[in-house]
N, C-alpha and C positions, 0 to 999 in steps of 0.2 A: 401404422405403428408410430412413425414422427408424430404425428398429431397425439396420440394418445399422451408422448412424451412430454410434448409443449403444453398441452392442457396438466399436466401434472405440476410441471415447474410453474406456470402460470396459477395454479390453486395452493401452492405450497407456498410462494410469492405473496400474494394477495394474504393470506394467514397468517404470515411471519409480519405484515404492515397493518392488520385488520386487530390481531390480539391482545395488544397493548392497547388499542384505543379503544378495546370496550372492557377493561378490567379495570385501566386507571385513569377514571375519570378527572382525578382530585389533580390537584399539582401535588410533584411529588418535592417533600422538604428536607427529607434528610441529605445533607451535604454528603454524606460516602458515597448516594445512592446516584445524587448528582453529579460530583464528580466520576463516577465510575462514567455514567451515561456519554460526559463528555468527552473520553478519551476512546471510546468505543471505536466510533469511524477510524481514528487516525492508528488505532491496533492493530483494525480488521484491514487496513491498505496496507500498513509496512508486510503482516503476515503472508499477502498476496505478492507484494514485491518484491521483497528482499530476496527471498529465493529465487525468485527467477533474476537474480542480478548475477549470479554466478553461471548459470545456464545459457547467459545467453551472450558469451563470448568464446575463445577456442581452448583457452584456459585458466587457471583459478586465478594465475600469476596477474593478468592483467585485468581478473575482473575487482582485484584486489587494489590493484591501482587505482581504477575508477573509483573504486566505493573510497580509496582513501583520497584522493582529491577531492570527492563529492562531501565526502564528510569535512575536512579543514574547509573548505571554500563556503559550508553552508555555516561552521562553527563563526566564520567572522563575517554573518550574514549576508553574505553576498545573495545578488538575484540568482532564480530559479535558473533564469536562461544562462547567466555566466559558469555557474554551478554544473549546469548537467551537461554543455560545451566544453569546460573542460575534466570533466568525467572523462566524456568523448573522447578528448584529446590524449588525455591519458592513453585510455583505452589502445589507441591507435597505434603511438607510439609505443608501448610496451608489447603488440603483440607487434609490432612491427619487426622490432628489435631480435624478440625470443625466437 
């Protein structure tokens, strides 16, 4: 029955990568249609992540923290790794604390 599962997702896979590249052959030029396209991946990650950012500490209190360090720290471009260390740090401390 696994196998039947994996061949499913695996043919559903392959369909969701296979059908756009035989409908649109042309380049596509409408700038909404390109813009849209472009912000696609970086939608479909936040909507995978973001919720799980609150799930995956012991309360909303310090997951609140992290996001709001992670957010200032990324607003004045810092690196990824200084950014989501002190997410962390946050994190730490605030449930430490509570």
């Amino acid at each position: 029955m696994a196998y039947l599962y994996m061949a499913m997702m695996a043919l559903v896979t392959y369909l969701i990568r296979v059908i756009p590249l035989t409908f649109f052959r042309k380049k596509i030029e409408n700038p909404y249609i390109q813009s849209f396209l472009y912000y696609v991946p970086y939608t479909c990650l936040t909507a995978m992540t973001f919720p799980a950012i609150f799930y995956a500490t012991n309360s909303v209190v310090s997951a609140l923290a992290g996001v709001l360090a992670a957010v200032i720290l990324a607003f004045y471009n810092k690196s990824l790794v200084t950014v989501a260390a002190a997410a962390c740090i946050a994190v730490f401390f605030t449930e430490h604390f509570l």
